[in-house]
N, C-alpha and C positions, 0 to 999 in steps of 0.2 A: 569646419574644414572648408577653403576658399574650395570654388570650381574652376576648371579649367579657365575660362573664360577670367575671372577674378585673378587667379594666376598670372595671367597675362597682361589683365591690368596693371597688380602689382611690380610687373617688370617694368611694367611701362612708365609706372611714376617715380620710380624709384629712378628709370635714367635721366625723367627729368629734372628730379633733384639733385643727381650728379652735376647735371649741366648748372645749376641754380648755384648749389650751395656745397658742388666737392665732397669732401669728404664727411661732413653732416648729414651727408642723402639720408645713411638708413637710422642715423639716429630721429633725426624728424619723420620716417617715416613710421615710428611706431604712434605718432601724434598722430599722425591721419587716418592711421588704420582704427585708432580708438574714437576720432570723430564720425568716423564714415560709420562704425558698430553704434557709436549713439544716436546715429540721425536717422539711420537705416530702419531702427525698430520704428519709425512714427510710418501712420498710416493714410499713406500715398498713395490714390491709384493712377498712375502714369497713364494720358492720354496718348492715343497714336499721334502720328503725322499731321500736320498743318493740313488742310483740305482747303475749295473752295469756297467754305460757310467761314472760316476763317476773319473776321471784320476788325481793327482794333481801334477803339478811339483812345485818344492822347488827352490828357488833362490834370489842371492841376488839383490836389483835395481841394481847393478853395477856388472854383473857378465858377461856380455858381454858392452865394452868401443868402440866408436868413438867419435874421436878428432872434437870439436864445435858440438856436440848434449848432449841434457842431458841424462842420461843412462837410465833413466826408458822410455826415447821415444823409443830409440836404443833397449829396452828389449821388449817393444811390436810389432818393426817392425822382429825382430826375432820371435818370437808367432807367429803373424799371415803368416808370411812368413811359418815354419816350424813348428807349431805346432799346427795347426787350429784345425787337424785332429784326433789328437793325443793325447793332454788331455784335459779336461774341465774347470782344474781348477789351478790358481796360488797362490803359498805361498810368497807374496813377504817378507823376513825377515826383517830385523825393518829397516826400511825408515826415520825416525826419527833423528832428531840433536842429536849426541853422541860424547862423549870424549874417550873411550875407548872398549875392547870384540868386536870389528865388529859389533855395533850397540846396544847391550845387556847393555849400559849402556848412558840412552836417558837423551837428556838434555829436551828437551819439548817433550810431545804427542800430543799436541795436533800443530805438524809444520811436513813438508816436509822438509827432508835434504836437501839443496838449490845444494849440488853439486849434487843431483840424478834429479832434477827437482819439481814439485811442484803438488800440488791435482790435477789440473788436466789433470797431465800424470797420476795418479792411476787409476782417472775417466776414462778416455781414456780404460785402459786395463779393468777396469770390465766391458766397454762396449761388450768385444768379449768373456772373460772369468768369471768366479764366482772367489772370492777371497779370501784369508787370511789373515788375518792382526796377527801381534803381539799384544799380551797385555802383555808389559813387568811391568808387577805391584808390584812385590814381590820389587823390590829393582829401583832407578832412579840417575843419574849423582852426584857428588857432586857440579859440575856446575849449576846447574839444579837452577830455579830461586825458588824451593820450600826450596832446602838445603840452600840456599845464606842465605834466608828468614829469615830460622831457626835460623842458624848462627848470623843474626847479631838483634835478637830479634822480629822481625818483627811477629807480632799478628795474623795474615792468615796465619804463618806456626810453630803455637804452638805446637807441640805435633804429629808437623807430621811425625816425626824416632824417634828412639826408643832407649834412655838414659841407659845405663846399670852397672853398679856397678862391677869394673874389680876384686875386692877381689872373688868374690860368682863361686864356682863351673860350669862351663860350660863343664864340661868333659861328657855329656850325649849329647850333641848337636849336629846331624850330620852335620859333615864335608864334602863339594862335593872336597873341593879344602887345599892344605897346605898351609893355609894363616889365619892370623890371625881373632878372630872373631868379636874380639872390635878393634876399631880406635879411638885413641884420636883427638877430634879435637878442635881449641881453638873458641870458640866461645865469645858475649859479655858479657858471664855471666861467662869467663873462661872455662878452662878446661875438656869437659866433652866427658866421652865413648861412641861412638855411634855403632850400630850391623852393621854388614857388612860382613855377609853373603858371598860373592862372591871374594870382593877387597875392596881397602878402597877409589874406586871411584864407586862401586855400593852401594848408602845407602838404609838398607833396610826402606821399609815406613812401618808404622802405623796403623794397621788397626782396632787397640783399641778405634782410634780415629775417631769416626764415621764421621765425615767431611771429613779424606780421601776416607773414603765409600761412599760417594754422588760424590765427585769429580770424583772418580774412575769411577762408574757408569755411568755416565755423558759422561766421556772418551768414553766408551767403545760405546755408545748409539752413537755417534758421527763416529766410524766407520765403526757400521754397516749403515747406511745413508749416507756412502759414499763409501759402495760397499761391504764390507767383510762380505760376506755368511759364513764364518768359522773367527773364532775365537780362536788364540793358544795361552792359557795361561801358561805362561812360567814360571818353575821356583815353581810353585807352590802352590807345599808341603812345602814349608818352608815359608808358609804367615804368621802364627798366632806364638805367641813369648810365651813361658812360659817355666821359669828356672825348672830346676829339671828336662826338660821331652829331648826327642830328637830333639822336636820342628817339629818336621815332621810327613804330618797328620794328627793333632789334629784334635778333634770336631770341634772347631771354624773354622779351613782351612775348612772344607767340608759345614760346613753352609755358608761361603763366598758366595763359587759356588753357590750351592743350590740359595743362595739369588742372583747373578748374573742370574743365569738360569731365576728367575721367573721375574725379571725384565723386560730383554731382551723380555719375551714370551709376557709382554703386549705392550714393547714400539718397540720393531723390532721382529716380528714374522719369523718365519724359519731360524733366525741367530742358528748355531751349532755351542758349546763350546767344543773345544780339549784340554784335559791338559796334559802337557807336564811332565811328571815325571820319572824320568831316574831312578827307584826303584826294587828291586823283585817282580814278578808279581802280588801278592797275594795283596802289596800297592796298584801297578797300578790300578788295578782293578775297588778299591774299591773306584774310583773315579766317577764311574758308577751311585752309590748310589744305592738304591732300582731299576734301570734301566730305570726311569721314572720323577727323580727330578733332578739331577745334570749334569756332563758332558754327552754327548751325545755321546761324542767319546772320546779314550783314545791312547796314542801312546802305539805298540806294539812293546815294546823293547827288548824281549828277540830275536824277530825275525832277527834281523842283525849277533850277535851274534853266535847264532845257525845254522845258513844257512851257516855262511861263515867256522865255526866249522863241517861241513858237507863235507864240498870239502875239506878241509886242513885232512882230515883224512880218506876220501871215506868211509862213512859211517853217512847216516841218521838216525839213531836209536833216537837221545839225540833233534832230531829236531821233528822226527816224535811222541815219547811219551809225550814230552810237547805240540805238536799242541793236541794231543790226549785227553789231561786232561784240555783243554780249556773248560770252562762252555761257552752252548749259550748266546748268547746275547739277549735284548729284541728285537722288533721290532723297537723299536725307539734309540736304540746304536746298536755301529760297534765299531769294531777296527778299527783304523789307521796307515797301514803298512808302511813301509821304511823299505829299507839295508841301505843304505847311507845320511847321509847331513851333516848341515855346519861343527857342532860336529865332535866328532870321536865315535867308533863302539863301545858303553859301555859294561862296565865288571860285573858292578853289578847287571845286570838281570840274568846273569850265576847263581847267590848265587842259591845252593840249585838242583841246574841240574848239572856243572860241577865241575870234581873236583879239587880240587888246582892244580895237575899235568897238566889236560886237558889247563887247564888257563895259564898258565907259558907255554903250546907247544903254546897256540895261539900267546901269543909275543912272543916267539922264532920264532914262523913262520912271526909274522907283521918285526919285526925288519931284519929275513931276506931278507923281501921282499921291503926295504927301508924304512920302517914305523918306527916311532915311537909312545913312552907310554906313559901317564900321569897317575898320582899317587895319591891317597887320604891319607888325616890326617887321621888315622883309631883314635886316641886320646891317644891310650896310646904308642906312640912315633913308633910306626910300619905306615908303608907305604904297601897300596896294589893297581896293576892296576886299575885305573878308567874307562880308556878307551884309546881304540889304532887308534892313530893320524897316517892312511894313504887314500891314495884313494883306494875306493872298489872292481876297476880293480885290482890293484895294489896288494892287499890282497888276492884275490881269485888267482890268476898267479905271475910268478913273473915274473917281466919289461921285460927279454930275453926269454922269453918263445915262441914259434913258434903262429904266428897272428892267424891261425885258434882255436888252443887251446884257447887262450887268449880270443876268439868273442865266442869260443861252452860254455865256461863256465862261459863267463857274462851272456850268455844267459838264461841257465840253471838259473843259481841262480837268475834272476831274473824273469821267469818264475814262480817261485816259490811265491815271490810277489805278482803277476800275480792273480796268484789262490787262495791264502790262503781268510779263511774268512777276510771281511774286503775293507776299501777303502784303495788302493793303493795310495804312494806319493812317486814321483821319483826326487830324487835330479839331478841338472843341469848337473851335473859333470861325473855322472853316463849316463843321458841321451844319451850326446856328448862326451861320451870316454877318459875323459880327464884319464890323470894320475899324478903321485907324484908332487906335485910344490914344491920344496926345496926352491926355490929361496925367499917363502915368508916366508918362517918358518926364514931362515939366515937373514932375513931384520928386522922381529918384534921380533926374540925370541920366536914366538906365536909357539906351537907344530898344533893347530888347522888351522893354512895357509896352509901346507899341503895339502888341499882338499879345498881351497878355492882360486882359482888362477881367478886373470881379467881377461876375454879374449879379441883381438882385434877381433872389427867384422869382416873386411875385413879378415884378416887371417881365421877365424874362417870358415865364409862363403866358402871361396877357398878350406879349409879343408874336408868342406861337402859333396862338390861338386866332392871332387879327389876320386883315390884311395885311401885311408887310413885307417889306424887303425878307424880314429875317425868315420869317412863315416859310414864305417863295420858296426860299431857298431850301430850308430845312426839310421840306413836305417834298421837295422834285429829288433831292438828294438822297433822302432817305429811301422814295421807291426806286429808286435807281440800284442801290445798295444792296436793297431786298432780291431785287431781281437778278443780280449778281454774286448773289450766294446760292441760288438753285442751279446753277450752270457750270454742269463739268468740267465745262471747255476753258472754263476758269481757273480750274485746280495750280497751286503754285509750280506742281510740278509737270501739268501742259505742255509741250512744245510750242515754241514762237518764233514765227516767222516773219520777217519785214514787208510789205509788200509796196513796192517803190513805186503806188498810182498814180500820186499828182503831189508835187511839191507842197501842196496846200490842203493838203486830208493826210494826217497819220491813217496809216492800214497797217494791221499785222492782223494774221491769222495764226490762232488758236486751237491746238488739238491733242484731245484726251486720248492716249494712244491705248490705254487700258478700255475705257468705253465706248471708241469711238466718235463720241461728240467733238462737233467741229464750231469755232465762228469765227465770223469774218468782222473784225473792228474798224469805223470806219469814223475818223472827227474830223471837220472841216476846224480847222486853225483860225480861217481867213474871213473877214468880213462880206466876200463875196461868194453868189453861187458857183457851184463845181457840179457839173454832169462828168458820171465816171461807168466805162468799161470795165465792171470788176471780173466777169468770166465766173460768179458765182449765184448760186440762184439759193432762197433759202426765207426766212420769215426774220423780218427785224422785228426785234420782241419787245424795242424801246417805243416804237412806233404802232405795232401790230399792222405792219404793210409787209404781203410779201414782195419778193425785188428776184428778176428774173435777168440777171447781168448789168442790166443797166440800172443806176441810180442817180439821183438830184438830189445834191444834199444842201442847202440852204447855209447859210451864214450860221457859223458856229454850229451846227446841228450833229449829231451824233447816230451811231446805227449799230447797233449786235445783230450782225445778220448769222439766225442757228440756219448752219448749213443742210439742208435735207440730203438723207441717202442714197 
């Protein structure tokens, strides 16, 4: 017999299959209800709330290689070798059989890539770490045995992509990428236009079709029981299909979630949903829902952007009034921070903070720093930056710049990370120092290989261990890290205030309103010294100085001043 509480669920997805699928609501809902009963007996203990120990690195199974091991063994004998300490939690990016996009375009989900190794190397790592999985759902392989299906008539994959009419208007549609939005493909009924959103080997799926919404569900139920405490839904804002609009968004995208969330909460309890939408923040957001039904977490996109737009110009102003005008979040969402991952640094979260000059210095600064741009179909035959394809050393310094500069100002800006409201996620690349990989962009054409380089272990290891650039970084970062997961004042759901000291030091101040720990964040941007009036007295714990209102903060230099009582 459901409980009240279940009761009320059930009302609640049942209207949102109204909304979805009419008068099929309650016949699919007895589908769900026998999912959520089969998923529900595996043995889950749901963790609380995201805290400040909170840490996540970003990585692909294959982002550290040795020769005769499978690389997700290889990727956890690195974790727990070097990172036990250091974060909590992994993102590993799609693990999944793929044809093409570095995994973004999966032939099965529900399979382990055979050249990363198998479930249970996954299993393995959620034993020491909480994890992430992808839900690559907006779009799947064209290899994929469900396209095959489609293609050659086969009755379990009727109606499961989405047939489009190449005559009708699509100029409202947004475009991520300059590539076409229908593909023909020939299938046994002939000729017919399918969306494809991405490429014309991501097809996007169906989700008119409520049989991929059971399947779907099912997927997803499947990987939180086999370890993924987060869940990043990728991709999408562009789930729900309907001509005449931008297709981004809609009503029907946000009841998807919604109707994921409620799923999840009866058959894998404490699973947290991220969506991934690379949009102006005002979209972002609104993936939140009411703060209490949908995504739980949302990535914070404008934050790469704007940070690294802070040091290219020594001057926090356009970082610090945006963090400014950030609405609280509930208790039960957070943001989800990053500078860097597999991506490049997007341009479309600027819309509405920078101005077309500001944007145009940012890739005159990326491209002089080795980087290159990628470009969107704007629709009416204009192209504008998407996003800027370099590593985020690489962007904030450039390559010959003296080693200590180059470690004060990775540092800095990710400090910044560090502090902002929100759970922190730190790409691999960024972790360990890496820099520009040319060599993969010149092999695939891909602008995004860039920032996505194999590494060898052995090399890798020897590197940590020497002198080097990468050591530097990894050894100052990582206690930085540490230090920043013992501090309340951290917690994602902290209060954050702006404090508007000097156009050339971000400040916000941080306060645990439950335990009262306070701090005061202070980064100098700028190449020059800054003497500052802060009016707060307290122990910088990066430093071990205590600072009695006034402070001199040095070229790129950083402060967590814990406020005394």
């Amino acid at each position: 017999m459901m409980s009240t509480t279940s009761l009320e669920k059930r009302e609640s997805i049942i209207q949102k299959l109204e909304l979805l699928y009419g008068d099929k609501a309650q016949e699919f809902y007895q589908s769900i209800e026998k999912l959520i009963e089969k998923n529900s007996s595996a043995d889950l203990s749901p963790k609380p709330w995201v805290t400040e120990d909170d840490v996540m690195l970003i990585t692909y199974g294959d982002s550290i290689k040795e020769d005769g091991k499978a690389p997700l063994q290889t990727l956890r004998e690195f974790l727990v070798k070097y990172t036990k300490d250091t974060v909590s939690a992994v993102h590993i990016l799609p693990f999944y059989p793929y044809t093409s996009d570095d995994g973004f375009s999966v032939v099965d989900y529900r399979e382990i890539d055979p050249q990363l190794g198998c479930w249970k190397d996954v299993n393995d790592i959620a034993d020491d770490f909480d994890l992430m999985f992808d839900a690559v759902i907006n779009h799947i392989s064209k290899s994929s045995e469900w396209f095959q299906g489609y293609l050659n008539s086969d009755e379990r994959y009727k109606d499961f992509f989405i047939e489009a009419d190449p005559s009708l208007d699509y100029s409202k549609v947004t475009r991520p990428r300059a590539l076409p939005l229908l593909t023909p493909f020939e299938t046994s009924e002939g000729i017919k236009h399918i969306w494809t959103t991405f490429s014309d080997d991501q097809i996007d799926i169906n989700f008119k079709n409520p049989k991929v919404m059971i399947e779907i569900l099912d997927i997803l139920n499947m990987y939180a029981v086999n370890g993924s405490r987060f869940l990043r839904l990728d991709a999408i804002g562009f789930m729900w299909k309907k001509v005449g609009t931008t297709c981004m968004h809609l009503e029907e995208t946000h009841a998807i979630i919604k109707l994921i969330r409620e799923v999840l909460e009866l058959s894998a309890p404490g699973t947290i949903l991220i969506t991934e939408t690379n949009v102006p923040h005002k979209d972002n957001i609104s993936y939140f829902g009411n703060g209490y039904d949908e995504a739980q977490m949302v990535y914070q996109f404008p934050l790469p952007p704007l940070t690294l737009f802070s040091f290219q110009t020594g001057n926090a102003r356009k970082l610090s009034e945006w963090a400014a005008s950030l609405e609280p979040t509930t208790d039960a969402t957070s943001f989800f921070n990053f500078l860097s991952s597999h991506d490049g640094i997007g341009m479309r979260p600027t819309e509405g903070i920078l101005s077309e000059e500001e944007k145009q210095f940012m890739v005159d600064q990326t491209i002089a720093h080795g980087g290159l741009v990628s470009y969107k179909d704007n629709g009416d035959g204009t192209k504008s930056p998407y996003e800027l394809n370099i590593n985020y050393l690489d962007a904030l310094t450039h390559p010959d710049a003296e080693q200590d500069v180059r470690v004060n100002k990775f540092l800095a800006a990710h400090t910044i990370l560090l502090s902002v409201i929100g759970v922190p996620g730190i790409y691999i690349h960024s972790l360990l120092g890496s820099q520009n990989y040319y060599q993969g962009v010149e092999e695939s054409g891909i602008n995004r290989r860039i920032n996505r380089e194999k590494l060898n272990k052995e090399e890798l290891f020897a590197e940590l261990e020497a002198d080097t650039l990468r050591s530097a970084i990894f050894k100052e970062f990582g206690a930085r890290i540490k230090l920043r997961r013992a501090q309340k004042a951290f917690s994602p759901n902290a209060k954050q205030e702006v404090l508007f000291l000097d156009d050339r030091v971000f400040s916000i101040k941080r306060t645990n309103v439950e335990t009262g720990d306070e701090m005061v964040v202070l980064v100098n941007v700028s190449n020059v010294t800054v003497n500052l009036e802060t009016g707060y007295s307290g122990l910088d714990i990066i430093g071990s100085e205590e600072i009695v209102n006034t402070v001199t903060l040095q070229p790129y230099q950083s402060m967590w001043i814990k406020i005394k009582e």
